[in-house]
mmCIF file of the C-alpha atoms, coordinates in Angstrom:
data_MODEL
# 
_entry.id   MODEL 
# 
loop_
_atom_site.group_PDB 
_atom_site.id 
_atom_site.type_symbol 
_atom_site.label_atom_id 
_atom_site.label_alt_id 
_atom_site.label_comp_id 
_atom_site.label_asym_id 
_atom_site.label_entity_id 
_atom_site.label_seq_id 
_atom_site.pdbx_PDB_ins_code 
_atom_site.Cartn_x 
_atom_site.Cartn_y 
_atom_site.Cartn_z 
_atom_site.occupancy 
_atom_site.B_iso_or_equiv 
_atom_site.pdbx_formal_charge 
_atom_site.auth_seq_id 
_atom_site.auth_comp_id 
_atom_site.auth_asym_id 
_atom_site.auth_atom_id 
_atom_site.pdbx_PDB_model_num 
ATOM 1   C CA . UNK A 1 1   ? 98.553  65.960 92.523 1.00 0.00 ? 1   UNK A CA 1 
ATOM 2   C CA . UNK A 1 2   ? 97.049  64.490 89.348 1.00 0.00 ? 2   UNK A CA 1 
ATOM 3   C CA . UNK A 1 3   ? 99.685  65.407 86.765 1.00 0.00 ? 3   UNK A CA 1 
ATOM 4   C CA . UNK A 1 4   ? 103.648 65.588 86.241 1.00 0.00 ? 4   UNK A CA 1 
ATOM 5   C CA . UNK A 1 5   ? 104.858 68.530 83.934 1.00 0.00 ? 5   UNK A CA 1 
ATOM 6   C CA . UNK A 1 6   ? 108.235 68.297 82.525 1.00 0.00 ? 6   UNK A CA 1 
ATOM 7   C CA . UNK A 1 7   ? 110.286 71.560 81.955 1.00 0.00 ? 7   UNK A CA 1 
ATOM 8   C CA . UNK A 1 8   ? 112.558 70.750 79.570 1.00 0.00 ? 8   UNK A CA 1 
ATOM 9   C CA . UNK A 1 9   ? 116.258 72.986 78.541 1.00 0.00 ? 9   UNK A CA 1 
ATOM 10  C CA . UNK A 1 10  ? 119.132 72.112 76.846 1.00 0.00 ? 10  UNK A CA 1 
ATOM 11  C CA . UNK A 1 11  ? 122.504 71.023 79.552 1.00 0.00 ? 11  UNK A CA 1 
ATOM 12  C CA . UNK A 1 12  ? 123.956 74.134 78.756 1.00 0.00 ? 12  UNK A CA 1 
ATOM 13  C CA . UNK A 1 13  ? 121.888 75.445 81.589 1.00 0.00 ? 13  UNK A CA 1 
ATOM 14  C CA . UNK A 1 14  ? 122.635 72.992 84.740 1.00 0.00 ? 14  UNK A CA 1 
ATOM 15  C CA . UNK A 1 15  ? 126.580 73.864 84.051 1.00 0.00 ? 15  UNK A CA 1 
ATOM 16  C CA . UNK A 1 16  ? 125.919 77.429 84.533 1.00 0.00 ? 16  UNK A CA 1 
ATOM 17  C CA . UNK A 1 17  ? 126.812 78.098 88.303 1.00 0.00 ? 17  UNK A CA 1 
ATOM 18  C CA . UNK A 1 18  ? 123.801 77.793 90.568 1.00 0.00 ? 18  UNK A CA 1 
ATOM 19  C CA . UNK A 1 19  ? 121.026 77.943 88.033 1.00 0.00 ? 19  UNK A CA 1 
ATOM 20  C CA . UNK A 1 20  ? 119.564 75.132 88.776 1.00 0.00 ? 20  UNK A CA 1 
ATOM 21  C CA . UNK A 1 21  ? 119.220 75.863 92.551 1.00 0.00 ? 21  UNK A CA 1 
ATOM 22  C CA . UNK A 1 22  ? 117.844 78.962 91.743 1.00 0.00 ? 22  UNK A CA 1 
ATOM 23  C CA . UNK A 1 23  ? 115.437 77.815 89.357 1.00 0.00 ? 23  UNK A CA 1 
ATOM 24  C CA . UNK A 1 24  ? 114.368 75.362 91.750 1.00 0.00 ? 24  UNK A CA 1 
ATOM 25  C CA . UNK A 1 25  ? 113.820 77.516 94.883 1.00 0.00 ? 25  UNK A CA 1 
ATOM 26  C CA . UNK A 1 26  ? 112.105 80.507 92.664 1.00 0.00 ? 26  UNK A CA 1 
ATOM 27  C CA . UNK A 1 27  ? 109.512 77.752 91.781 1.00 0.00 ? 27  UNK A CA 1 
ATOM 28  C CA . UNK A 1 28  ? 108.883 76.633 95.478 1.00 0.00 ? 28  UNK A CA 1 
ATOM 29  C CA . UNK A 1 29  ? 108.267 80.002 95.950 1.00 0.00 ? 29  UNK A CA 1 
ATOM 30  C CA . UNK A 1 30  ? 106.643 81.097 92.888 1.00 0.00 ? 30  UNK A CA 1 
ATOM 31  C CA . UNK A 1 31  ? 104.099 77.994 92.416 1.00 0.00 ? 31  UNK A CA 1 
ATOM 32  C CA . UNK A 1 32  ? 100.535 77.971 93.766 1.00 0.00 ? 32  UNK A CA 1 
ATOM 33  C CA . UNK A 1 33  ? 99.322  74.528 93.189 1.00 0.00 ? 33  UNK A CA 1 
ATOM 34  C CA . UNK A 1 34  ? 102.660 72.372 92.391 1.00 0.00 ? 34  UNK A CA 1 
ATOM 35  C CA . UNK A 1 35  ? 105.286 70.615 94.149 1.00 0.00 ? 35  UNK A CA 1 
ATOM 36  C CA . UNK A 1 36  ? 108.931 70.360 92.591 1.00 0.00 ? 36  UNK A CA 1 
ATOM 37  C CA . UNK A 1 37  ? 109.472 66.577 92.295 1.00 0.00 ? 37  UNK A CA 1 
ATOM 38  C CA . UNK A 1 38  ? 113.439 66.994 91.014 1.00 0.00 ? 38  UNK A CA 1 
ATOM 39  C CA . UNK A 1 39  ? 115.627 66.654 88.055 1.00 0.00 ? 39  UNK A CA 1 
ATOM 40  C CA . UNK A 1 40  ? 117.378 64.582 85.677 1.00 0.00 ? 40  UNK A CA 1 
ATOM 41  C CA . UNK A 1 41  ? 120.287 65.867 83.582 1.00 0.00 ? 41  UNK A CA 1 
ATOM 42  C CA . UNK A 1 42  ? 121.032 63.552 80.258 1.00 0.00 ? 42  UNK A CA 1 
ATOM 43  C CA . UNK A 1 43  ? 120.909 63.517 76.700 1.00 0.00 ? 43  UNK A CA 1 
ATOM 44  C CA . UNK A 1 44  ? 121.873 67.327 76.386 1.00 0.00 ? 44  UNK A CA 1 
ATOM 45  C CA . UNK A 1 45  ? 118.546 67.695 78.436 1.00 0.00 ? 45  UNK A CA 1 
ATOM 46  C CA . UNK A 1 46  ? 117.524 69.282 81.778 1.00 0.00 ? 46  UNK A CA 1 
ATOM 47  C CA . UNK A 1 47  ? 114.290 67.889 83.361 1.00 0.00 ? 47  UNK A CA 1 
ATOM 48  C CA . UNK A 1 48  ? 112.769 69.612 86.102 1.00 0.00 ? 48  UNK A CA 1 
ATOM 49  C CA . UNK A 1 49  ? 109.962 67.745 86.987 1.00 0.00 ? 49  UNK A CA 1 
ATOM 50  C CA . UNK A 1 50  ? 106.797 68.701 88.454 1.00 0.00 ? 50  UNK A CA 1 
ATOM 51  C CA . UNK A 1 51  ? 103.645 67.573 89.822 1.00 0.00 ? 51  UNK A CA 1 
ATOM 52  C CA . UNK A 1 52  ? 100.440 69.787 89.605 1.00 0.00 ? 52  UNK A CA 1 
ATOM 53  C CA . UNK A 1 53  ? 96.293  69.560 89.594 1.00 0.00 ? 53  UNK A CA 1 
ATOM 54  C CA . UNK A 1 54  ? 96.624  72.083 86.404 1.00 0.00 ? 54  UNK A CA 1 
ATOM 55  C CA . UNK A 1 55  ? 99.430  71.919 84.245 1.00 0.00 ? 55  UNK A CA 1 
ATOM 56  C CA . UNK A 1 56  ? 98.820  74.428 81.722 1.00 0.00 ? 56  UNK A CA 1 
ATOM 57  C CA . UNK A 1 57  ? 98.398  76.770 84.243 1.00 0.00 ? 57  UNK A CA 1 
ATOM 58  C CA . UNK A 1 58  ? 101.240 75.998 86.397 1.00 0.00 ? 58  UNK A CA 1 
ATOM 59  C CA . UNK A 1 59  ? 103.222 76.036 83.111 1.00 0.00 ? 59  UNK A CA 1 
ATOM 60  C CA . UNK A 1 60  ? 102.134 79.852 82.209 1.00 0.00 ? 60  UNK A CA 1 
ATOM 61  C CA . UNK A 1 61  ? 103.243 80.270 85.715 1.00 0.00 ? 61  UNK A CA 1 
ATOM 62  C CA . UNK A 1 62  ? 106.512 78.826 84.998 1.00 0.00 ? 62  UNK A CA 1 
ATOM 63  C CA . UNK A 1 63  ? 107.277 80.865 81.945 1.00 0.00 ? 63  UNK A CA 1 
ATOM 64  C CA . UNK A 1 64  ? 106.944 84.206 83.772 1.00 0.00 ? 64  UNK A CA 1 
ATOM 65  C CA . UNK A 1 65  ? 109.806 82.663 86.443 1.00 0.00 ? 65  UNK A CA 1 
ATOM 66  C CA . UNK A 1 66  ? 112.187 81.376 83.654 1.00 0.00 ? 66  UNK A CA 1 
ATOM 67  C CA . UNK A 1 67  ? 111.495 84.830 81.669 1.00 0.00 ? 67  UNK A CA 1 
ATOM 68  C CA . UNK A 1 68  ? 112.337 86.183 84.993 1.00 0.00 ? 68  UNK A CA 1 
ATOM 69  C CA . UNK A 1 69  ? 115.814 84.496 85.112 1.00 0.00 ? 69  UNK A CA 1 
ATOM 70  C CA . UNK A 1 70  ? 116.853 85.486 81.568 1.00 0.00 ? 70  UNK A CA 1 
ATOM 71  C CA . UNK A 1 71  ? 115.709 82.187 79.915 1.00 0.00 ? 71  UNK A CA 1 
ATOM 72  C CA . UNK A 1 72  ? 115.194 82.353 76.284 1.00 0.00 ? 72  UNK A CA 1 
ATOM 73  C CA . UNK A 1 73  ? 111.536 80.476 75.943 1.00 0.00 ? 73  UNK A CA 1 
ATOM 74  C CA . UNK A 1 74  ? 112.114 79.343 72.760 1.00 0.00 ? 74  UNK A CA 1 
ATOM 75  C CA . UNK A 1 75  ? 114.496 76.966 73.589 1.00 0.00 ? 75  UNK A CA 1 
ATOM 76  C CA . UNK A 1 76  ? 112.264 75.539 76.284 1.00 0.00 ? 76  UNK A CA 1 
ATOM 77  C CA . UNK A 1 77  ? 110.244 72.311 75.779 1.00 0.00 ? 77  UNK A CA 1 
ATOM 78  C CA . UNK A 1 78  ? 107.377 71.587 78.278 1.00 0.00 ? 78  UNK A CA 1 
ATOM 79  C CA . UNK A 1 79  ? 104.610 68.624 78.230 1.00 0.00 ? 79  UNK A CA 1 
ATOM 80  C CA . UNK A 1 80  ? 102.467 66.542 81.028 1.00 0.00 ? 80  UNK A CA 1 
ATOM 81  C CA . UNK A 1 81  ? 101.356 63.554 81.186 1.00 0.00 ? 81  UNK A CA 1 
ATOM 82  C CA . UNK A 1 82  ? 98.687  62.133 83.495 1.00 0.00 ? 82  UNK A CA 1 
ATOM 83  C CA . UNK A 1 83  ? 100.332 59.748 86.495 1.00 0.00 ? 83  UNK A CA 1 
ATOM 84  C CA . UNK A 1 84  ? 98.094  56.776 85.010 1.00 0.00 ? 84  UNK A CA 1 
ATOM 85  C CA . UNK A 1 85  ? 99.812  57.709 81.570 1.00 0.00 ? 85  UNK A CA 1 
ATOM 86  C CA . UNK A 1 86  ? 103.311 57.327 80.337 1.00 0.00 ? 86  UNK A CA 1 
ATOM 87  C CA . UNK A 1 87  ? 102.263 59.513 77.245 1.00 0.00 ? 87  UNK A CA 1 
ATOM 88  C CA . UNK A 1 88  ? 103.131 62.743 77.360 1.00 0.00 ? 88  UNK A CA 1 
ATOM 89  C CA . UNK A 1 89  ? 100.485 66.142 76.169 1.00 0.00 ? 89  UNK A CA 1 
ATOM 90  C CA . UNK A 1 90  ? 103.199 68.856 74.400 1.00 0.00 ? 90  UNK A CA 1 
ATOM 91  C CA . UNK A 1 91  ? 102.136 71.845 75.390 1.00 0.00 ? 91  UNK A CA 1 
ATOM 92  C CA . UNK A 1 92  ? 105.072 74.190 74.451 1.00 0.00 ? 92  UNK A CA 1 
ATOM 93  C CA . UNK A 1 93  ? 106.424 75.676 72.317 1.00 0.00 ? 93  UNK A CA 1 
ATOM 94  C CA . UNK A 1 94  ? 102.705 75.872 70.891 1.00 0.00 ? 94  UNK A CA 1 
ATOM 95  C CA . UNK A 1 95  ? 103.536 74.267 67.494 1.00 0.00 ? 95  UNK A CA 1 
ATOM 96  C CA . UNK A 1 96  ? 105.635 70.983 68.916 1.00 0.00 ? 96  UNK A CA 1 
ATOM 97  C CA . UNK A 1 97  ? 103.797 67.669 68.157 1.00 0.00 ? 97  UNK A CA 1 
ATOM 98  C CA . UNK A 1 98  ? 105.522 65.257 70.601 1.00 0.00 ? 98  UNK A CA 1 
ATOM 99  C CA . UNK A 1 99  ? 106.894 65.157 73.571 1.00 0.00 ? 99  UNK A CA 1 
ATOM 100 C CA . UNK A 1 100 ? 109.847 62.839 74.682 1.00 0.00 ? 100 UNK A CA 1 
ATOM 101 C CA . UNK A 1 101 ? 112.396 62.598 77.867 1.00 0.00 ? 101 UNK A CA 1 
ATOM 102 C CA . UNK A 1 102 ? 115.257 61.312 76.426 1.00 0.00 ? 102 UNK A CA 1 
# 
């Protein structure tokens, strides 16, 4: 895998009871061409990170499954950055300019 892609939520969403776990399995299922690489709760953010060969596509693939859990996608964040990279590409929402993990 050539890439890590960051989904990023606010906490609010690893204290709910198992939605984490579920999140996590639905994408082992769900994803064609991506491995789940963990998490990282801090900074009222939720990481899930993942490694891929096509991000943007694995992230359009991502949005159906957290539409499909009752996630509101506009208060989801989600770049990649290239392994040889520590700068990350934002690629949602479609109007953010930068992309941190805080």
């Amino acid at each position: 895998m050539k890439y890590q892609l960051v989904i990023q939520l606010d906490e609010q969403f690893f204290d709910e009871m198992g939605f984490l776990e579920n999140l996590e399995n639905s994408l082992e299922i769900s994803l064609t061409d991506a491995e789940i690489d963990g998490h990282d709760v801090g900074n009222s953010e939720l990481n899930v990170f993942i490694h891929t060969n096509d991000p943007v596509n694995t992230f359009e693939e991502v949005k159906l499954i957290l539409d499909n859990q009752g996630v509101d996608l506009e208060i989801v964040k989600a770049g990649y950055r290239d392994f040889s990279s520590d700068t990350y590409i934002p690629i949602w929402p479609e109007n953010l300019e930068e992309f941190k993990i805080t």
